[in-house]
LUMVEX-837346 format. One record per residue (C-alpha): residue in three letters; x, y, z. Coordinates in steps of 0.05 Angstrom, whole numbers, padded with zeros to 5 digits, always signed. Layout:
LUMVEX-837346
alaXYZ
...
end
This chain:
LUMVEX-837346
unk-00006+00164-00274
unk+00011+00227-00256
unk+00083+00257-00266
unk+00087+00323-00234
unk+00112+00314-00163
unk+00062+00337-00106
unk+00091+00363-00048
unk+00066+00384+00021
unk+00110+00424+00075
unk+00094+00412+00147
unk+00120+00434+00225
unk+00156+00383+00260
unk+00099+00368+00302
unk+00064+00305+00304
unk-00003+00337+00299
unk+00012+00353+00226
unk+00008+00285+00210
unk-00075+00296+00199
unk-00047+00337+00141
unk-00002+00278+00115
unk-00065+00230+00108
unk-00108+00279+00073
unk-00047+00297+00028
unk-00039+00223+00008
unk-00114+00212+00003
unk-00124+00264-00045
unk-00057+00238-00083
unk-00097+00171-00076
unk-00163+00199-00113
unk-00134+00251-00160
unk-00084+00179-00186
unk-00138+00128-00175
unk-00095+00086-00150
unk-00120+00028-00106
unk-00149+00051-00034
unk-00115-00034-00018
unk-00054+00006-00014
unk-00066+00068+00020
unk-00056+00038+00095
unk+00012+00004+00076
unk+00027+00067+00039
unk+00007+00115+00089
unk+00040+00072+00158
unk+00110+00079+00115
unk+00101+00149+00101
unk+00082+00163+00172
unk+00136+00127+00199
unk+00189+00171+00156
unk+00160+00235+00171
unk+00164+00220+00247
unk+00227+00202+00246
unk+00240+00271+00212
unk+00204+00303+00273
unk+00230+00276+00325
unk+00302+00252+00311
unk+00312+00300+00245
unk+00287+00362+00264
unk+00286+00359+00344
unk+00219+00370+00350
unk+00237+00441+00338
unk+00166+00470+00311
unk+00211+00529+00276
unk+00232+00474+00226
unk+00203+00433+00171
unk+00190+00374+00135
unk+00180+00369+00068
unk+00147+00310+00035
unk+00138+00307-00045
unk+00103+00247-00083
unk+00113+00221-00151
unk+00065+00174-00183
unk+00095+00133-00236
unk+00087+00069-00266
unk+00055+00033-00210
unk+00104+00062-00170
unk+00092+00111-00123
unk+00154+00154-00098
unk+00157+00189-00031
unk+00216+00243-00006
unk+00212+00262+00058
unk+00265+00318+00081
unk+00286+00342+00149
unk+00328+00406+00167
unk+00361+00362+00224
unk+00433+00348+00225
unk+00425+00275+00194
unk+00443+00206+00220
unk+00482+00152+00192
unk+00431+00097+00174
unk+00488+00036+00167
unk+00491+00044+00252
unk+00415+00030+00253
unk+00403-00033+00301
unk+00362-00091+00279
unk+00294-00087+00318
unk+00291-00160+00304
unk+00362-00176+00340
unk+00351-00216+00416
unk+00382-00151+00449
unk+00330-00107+00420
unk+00266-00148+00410
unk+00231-00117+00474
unk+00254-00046+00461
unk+00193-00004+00450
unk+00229+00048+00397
unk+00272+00037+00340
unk+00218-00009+00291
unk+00203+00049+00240
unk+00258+00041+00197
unk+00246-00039+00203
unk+00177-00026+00179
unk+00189+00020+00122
unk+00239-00033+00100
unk+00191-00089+00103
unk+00138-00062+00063
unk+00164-00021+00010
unk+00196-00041-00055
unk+00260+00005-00044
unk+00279+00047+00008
unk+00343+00103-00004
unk+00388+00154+00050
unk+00411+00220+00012
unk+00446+00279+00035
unk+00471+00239+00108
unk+00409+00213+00123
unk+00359+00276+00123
unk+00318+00255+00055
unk+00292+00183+00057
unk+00267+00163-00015
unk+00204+00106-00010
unk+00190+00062-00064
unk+00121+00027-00060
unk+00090-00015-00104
unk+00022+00011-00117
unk-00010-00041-00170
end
């Protein structure tokens, strides 16, 4: 697999997320790597960059998100990075938890969690690092 990062730079708007998928379906064909894992792939990438959007950068179009992707031994690495002002991800609430379980919001993190391999907070919580399991 490939080692050269690929990286895409979008507008915190939602709409860019058309660009995401093709970006990770060409990352998917260029690597051959098994189209099994693109959905689990893409819904955790999704997820991040959202987040980024809408609690990272405000939904402030004049800002962006960055997203780079490794490719490396089975692995494949995702960085996504927001200009926002960061968050501290130990205060995250357990979707799961009796007191939440009906809240509509607040499952992205929860779902990144559950299907990657690892999951990482840099620089106060505006650069999540995704480790996914790709073989």
């Amino acid at each position: 697999m490939d080692k050269d990062p690929k990286i895409l730079a979008i507008k915190s708007d939602k709409k860019e997320l058309e660009r995401v998928e093709k970006f990770l379906l060409q990352i998917f064909e260029n690597e051959k790597l098994p189209k099994a894992c693109f959905n689990k792939v893409y819904l955790c990438i999704s997820e991040a960059v959202i987040n980024s959007i809408e609690h990272g950068n405000k939904n402030d179009k004049d800002k962006q998100v960055d997203i780079q992707i490794n490719c490396m031994n089975g692995n494949i690495i995702i960085e996504v990075h927001d200009e926002g002002d960061g968050f501290d991800f130990e205060l995250i609430e357990d979707p799961t938890s009796k007191s939440n379980i009906k809240k509509e919001y607040g499952r992205g993190i929860h779902i990144m969690k559950s299907l990657c391999s690892e999951i990482e907070f840099r620089n106060q919580g505006k650069c999540v690092e995704i480790k996914i399991d790709v073989t």
